[in-house]
C-alpha positions as CSV (number, residue, x, y, z in Angstrom):
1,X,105.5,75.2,121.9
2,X,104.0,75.4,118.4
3,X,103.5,78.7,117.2
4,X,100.3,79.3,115.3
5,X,100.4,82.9,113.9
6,X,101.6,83.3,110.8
7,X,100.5,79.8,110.2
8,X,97.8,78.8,107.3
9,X,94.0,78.6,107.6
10,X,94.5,74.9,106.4
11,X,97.1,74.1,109.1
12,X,95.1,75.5,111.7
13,X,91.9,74.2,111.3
14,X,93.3,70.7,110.5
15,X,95.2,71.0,114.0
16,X,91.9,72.6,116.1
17,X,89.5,69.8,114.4
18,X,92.4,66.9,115.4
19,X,92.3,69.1,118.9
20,X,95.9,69.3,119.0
21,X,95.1,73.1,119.9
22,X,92.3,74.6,120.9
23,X,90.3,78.0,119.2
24,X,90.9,79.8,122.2
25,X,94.8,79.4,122.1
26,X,95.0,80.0,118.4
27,X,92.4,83.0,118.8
28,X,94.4,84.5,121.5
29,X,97.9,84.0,120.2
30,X,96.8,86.0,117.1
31,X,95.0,88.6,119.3
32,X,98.8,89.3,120.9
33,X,100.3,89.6,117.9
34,X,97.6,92.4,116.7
35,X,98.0,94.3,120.0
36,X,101.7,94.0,119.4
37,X,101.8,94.9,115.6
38,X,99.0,97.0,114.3
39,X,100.2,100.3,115.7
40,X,102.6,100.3,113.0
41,X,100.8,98.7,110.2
42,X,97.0,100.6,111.0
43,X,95.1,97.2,110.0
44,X,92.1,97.4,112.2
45,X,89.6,99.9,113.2
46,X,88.2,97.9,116.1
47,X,89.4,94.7,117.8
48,X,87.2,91.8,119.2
49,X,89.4,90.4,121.9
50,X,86.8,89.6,124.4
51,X,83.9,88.7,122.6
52,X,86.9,86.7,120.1
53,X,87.8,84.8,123.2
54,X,84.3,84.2,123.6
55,X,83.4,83.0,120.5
56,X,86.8,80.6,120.0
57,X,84.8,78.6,123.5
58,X,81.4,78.2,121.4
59,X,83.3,76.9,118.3
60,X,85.3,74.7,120.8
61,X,82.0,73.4,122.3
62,X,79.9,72.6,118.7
63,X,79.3,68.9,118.1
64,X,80.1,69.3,114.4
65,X,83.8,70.6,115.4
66,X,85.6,67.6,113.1
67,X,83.3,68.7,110.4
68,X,84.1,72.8,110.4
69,X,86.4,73.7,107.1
70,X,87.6,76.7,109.4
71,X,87.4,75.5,112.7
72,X,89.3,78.0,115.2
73,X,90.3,80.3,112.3
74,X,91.4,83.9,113.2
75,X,89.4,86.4,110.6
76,X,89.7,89.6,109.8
77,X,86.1,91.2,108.1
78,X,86.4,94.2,106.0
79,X,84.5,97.5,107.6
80,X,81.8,97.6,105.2
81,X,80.1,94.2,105.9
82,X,77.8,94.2,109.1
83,X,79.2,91.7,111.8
84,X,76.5,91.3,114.3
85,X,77.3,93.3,117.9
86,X,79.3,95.8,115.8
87,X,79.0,98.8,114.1
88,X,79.6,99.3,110.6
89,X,81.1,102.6,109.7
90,X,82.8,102.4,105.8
91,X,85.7,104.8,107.3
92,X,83.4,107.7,107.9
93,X,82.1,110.0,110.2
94,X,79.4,109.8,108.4
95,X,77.9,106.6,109.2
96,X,76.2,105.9,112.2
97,X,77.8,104.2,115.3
98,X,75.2,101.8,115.9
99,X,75.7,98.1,116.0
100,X,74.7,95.9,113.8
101,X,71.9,93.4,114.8
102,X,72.8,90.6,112.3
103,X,75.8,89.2,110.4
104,X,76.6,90.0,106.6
105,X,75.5,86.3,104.9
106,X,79.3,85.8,103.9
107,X,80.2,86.2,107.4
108,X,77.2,84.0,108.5
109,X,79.0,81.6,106.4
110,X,82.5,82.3,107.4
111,X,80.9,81.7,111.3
112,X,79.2,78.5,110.3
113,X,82.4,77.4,108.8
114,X,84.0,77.4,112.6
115,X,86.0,80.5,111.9
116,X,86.3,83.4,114.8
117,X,85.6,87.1,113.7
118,X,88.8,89.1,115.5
119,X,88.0,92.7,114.3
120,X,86.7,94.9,111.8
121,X,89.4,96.6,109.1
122,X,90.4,100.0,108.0
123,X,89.0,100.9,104.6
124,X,88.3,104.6,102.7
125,X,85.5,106.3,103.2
126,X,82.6,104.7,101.5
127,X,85.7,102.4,99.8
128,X,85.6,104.6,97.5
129,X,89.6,105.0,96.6
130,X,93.0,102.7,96.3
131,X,94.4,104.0,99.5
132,X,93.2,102.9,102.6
133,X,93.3,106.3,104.7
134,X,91.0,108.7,106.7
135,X,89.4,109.5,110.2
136,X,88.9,105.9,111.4
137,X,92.7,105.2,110.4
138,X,95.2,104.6,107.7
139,X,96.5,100.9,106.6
140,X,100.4,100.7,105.6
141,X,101.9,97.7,103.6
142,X,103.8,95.5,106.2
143,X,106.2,94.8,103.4
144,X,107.4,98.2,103.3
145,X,105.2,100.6,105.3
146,X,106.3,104.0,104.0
147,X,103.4,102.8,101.3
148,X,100.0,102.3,101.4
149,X,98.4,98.3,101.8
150,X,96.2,99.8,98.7
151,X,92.3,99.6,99.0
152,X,89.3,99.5,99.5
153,X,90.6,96.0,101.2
154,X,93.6,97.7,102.3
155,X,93.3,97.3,106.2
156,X,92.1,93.1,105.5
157,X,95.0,92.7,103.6
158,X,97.5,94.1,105.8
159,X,96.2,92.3,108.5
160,X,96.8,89.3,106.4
161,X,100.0,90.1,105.3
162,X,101.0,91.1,108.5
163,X,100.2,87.4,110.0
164,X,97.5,89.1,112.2
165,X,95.0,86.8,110.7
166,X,95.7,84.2,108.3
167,X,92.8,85.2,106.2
168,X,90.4,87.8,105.6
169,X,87.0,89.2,104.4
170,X,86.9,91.7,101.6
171,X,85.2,92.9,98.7
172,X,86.2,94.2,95.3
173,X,84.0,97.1,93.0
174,X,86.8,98.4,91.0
175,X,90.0,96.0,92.1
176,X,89.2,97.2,95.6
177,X,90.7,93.1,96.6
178,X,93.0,92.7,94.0
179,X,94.7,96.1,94.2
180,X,95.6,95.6,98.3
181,X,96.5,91.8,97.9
182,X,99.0,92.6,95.2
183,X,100.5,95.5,97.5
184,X,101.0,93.4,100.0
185,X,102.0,89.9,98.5
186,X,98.8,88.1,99.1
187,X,96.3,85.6,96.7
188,X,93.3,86.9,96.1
189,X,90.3,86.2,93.9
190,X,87.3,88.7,92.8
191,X,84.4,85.5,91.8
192,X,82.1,85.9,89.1
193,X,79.1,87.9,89.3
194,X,76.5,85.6,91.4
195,X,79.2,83.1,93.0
196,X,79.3,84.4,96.4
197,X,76.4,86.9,98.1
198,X,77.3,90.5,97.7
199,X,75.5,93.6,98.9
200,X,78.3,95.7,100.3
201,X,76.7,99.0,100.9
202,X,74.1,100.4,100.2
203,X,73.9,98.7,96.5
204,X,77.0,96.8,95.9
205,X,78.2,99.7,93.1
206,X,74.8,98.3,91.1
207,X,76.5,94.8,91.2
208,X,80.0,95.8,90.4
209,X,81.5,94.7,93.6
210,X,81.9,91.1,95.1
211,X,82.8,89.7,98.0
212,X,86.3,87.4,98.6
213,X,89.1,86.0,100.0
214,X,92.3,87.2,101.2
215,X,95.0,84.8,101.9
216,X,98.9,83.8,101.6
217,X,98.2,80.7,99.6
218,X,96.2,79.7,96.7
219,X,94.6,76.5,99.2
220,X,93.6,78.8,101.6
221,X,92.3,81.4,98.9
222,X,90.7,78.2,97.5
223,X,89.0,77.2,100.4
224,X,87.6,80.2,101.8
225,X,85.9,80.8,98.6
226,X,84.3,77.2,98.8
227,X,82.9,78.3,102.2
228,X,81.7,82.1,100.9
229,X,80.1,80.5,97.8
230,X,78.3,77.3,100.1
231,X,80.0,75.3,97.9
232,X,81.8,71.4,98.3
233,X,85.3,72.3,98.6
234,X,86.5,71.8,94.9
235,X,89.2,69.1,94.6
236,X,92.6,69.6,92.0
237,X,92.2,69.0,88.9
238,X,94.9,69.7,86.1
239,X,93.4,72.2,84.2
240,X,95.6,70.4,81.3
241,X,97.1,72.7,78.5
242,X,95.4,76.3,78.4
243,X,95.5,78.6,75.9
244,X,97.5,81.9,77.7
245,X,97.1,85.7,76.4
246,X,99.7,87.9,78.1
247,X,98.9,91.3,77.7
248,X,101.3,94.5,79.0
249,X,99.2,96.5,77.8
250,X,97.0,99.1,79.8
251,X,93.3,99.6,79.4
252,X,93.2,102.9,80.3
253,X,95.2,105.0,77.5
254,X,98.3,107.1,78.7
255,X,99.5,104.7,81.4
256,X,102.4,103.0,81.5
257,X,103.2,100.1,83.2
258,X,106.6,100.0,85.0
259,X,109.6,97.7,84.5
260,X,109.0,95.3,88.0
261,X,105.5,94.8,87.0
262,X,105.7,94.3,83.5
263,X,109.0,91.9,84.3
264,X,106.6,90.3,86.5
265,X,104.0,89.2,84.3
266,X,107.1,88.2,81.3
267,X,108.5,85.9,84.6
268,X,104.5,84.2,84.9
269,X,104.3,84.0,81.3
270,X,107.9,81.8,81.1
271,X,106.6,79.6,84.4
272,X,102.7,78.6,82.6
273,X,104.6,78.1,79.2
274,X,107.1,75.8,80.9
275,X,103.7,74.0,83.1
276,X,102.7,73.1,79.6
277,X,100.5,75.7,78.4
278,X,100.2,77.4,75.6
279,X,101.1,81.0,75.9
280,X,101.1,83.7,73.5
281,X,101.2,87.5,73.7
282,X,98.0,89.3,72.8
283,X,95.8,92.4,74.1
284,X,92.2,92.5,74.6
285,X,90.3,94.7,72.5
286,X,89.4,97.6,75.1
287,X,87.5,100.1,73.7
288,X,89.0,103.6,74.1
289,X,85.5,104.3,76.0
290,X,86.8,102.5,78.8
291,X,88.0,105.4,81.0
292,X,85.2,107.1,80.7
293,X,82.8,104.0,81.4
294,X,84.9,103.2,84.3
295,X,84.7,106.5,86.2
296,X,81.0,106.9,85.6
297,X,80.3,103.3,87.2
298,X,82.8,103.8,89.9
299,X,81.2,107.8,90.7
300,X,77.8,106.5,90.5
301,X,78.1,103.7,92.7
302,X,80.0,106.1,95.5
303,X,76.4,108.6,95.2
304,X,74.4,105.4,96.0
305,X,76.2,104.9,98.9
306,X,76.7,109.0,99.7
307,X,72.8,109.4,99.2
308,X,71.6,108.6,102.9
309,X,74.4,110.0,104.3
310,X,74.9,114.2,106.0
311,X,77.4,115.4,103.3
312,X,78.7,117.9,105.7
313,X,80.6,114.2,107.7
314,X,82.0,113.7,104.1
315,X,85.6,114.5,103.5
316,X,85.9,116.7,100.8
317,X,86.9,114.2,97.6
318,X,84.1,111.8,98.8
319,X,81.7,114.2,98.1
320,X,82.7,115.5,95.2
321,X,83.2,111.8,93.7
322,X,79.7,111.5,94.4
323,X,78.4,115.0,93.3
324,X,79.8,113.8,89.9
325,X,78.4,110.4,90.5
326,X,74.9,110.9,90.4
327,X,74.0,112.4,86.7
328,X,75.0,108.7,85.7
329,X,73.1,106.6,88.3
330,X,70.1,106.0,85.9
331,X,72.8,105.2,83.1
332,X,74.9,103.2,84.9
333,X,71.7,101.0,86.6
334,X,70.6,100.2,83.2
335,X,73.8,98.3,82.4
336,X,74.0,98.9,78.9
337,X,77.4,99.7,78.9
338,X,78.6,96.8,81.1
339,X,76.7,95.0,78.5
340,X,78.0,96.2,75.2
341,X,81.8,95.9,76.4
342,X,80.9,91.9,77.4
343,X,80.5,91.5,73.9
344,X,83.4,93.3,73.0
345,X,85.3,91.3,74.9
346,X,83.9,87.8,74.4
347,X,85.4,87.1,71.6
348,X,88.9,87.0,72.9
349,X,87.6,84.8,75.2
350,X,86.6,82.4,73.1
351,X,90.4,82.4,71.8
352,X,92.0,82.6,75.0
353,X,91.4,80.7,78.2
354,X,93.0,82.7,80.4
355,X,94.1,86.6,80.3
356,X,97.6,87.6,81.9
357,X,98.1,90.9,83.1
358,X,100.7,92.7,85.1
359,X,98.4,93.1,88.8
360,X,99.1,96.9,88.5
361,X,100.8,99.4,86.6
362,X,103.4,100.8,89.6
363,X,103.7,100.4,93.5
364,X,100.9,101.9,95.4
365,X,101.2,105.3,96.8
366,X,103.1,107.0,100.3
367,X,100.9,106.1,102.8
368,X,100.1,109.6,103.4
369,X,96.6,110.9,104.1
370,X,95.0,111.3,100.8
371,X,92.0,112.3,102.2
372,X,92.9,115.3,102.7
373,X,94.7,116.0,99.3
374,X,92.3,117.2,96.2
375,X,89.7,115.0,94.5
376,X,92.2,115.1,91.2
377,X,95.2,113.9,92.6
378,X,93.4,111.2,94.4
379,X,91.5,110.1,90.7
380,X,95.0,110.7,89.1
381,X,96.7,108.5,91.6
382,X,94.8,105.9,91.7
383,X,94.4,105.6,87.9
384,X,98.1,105.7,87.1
385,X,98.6,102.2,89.5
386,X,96.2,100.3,89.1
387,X,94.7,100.9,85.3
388,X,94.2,96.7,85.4
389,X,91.3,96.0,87.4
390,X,88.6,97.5,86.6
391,X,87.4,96.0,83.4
392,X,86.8,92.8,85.3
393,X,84.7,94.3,87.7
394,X,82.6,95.6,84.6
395,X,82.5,92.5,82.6
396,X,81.7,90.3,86.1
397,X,84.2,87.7,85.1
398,X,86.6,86.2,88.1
399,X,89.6,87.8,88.5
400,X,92.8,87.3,90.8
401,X,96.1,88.6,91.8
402,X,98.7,86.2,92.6
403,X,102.6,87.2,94.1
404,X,105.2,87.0,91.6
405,X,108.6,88.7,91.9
406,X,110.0,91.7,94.0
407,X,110.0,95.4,93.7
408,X,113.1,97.5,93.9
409,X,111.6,98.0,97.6
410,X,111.9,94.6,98.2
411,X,108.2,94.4,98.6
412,X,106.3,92.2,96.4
413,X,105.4,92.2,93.0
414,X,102.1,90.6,91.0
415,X,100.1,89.6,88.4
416,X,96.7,89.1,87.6
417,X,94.5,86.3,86.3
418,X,91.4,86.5,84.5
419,X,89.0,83.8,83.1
420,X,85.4,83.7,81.5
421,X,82.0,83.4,83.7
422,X,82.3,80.1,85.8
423,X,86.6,79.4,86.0
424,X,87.2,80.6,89.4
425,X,88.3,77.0,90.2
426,X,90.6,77.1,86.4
427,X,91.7,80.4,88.1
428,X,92.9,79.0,91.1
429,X,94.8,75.6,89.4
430,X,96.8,78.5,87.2
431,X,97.4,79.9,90.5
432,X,98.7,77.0,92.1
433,X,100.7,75.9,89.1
434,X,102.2,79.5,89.9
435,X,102.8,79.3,93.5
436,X,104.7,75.9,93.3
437,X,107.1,76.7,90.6
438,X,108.1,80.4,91.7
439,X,107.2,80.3,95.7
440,X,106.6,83.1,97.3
441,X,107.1,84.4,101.1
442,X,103.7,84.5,102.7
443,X,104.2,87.2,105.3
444,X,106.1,90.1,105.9
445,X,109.3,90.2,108.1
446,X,107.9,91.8,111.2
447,X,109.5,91.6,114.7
């Protein structure tokens, strides 16, 4: 009997649209391995087994089966994106249990696409922090789950990680994707600003945050996008020679980035220069401003989404992340600053084709709950392990992480890969360079 979890999005749609298996078994095999998993690994905050079941039937019956690029996929949607029949709750107790009376349009597409919608996954209230942990649940990394999966995305990545799904719906606003995925070994990429519909929350962090995959391998990372961007599935091109900058350095000043993950990007660096490319080391010209213009973007964008809601349902460093959020709303709406470091920046882009970074600066944080700890320790946590991300999220260029090497723990390692407006595809060829000369192990050892 073939066993389809823990198998690729690309394997099992091929095998559903030849009808060598049908949604319904590959829908229900992954449902068992959730019921028998996620107790330890906190992935989910609800789980759509009947109406799953359901669903897997109608994608069975459409005419247009051989056409579906995910027929009879498993997928997993991040809590913060309406999926029609359920409610939408951002981990809070503040947000309303009421369901939702139409899909997100990324999960429209995902449906049209052929693939099945199996739950809804554990985030931080109002996404706002690295760790995925509060009332509605707390996500571990299956790799080693003493540690947080990271967030916002944390519960969709371990899910993924986990083979509960071979890919998933997320979103990214300050590395809120790219922080999770390279926690838990997966590929990842945050698109461009404008690729792929957006409006998580209330206002998307005023067009920080974007929508994306979650997967175990650049093809499958690749080919989700095509579907969340309503685009031809791009073919592979060689990207030919690039020109590589490989910075260790942090944005943010003070933080250090450890051994693994600098060793990590050093080991990507020595795999691109022997693809053929040309790569040399060299930092980007962050402004020292860059703390400072991070944490009002990232506080203001939390007091949009606070604003509706009874602060009294809000745990304690939610609302004071937004209290300090909303003298810089106005400011941070204008975009002026987003603006003026886009032109710091492009410059070096005009030099380099691609930036590589380490993915963060250390391993993500006990899976504890956080939530209850001070507003401080939560900011100072999440700053000193993952410094990387955000300055991508400000610019809207695309951004991945991609697996590379092993932590201490024996949990993965990563780097990240960033490109100018309109290289997402370029971004995903470096990827796949990456992946085929230093393989990586897709999913974690669970029994």
């Amino acid at each position: 009997m073939t066993t389809w979890a823990g198998r690729t999005a690309a394997e099992i749609s091929a095998a559903v649209r030849e009808k060598r298996v049908t949604p319904r078994e590959v829908v229900a095999e992954h449902l068992a391995r959730i019921e028998r998993l996620d107790g330890r690994v906190g992935a989910f905050r609800t789980v759509r087994a009947e109406a799953a079941l359901t669903e897997a039937d109608e994608v069975a019956a459409r005419g247009d089966l051989d056409r579906l690029p995910l027929a009879g996929v498993p997928v997993a949607v991040k809590d913060n994106l309406a999926v029609r029949g359920e409610s939408t709750r951002v981990g809070s107790a503040a947000t309303p249990d009421t369901p939702a009376d139409r899909d997100h349009e990324t999960v429209a597409r995902l449906r049209a696409a052929g693939a099945v919608v199996v739950g809804l996954t554990n985030v931080p209230e109002l996404c706002v922090f690295g760790t995925t942990d509060g009332v509605l649940g707390t996500a571990r990394n299956p790799w080693d789950p003493t540690r947080s999966a990271g967030g916002s995305s944390g519960g969709s990545a371990a899910a993924v990680a986990a083979g509960m799904v071979p890919i998933a719906l997320g979103n990214d606003g300050m590395g809120s994707l790219r922080i999770p995925a390279a926690n838990c070994g997966l590929v990842t990429i945050k698109p461009g600003h404008g690729v792929v519909p957006t409006g998580a929350g209330d206002g998307g962090w005023f067009g920080l945050s974007e929508n994306g995959p979650l997967a175990t391998t650049v093809e499958d990372a690749r080919l989700m996008l095509s579907v969340l961007a309503d685009d031809e599935p791009a073919l592979r091109a060689d990207p030919g020679p690039l020109r590589v900058a490989v910075s260790l350095r942090s944005p943010v000043a003070g933080v250090t980035i450890s051994r693994p993950y600098a060793a990590a990007a050093r080991e990507a660096a020595g795999v691109l220069m022997k693809a053929g490319h040309q790569v040399r080391r060299a930092d980007p010209p962050y402004p020292m401003s860059l703390a400072t213009t991070s944490l009002a973007h990232w506080t203001a964008g939390t007091a949009a989404d606070a604003q509706h809601l009874d602060p009294r349902l809000l745990t304690r460093r939610t609302r004071i992340h937004a209290r300090l959020g909303r003298p810089f709303m106005g400011r941070v709406r204008s975009g002026a600053a987003r603006e003026q470091l886009r032109r710091r920046l492009e410059p070096f882009f005009t030099e380099y084709d691609v930036l590589l970074t380490p993915a963060l600066a250390r391993r993500s944080p006990k899976a504890a709950p956080w939530h209850e700890r001070g507003w401080l320790s939560n900011v100072l946590a999440n700053t000193n392990y993952s410094p990387l991300t955000p300055p991508w999220n400000l610019t809207g260029w695309p951004a991945m992480s991609v697996p590379c090497g092993i932590l201490p723990s024996g949990a993965p390692c990563a780097v990240q890969l960033v490109g100018r407006p309109g290289t997402e595809y370029q971004l995903l060829e470096v990827a796949q360079q990456l992946q085929e000369r230093n393989p990586w192990r897709r999913t974690a050892p669970m029994n």
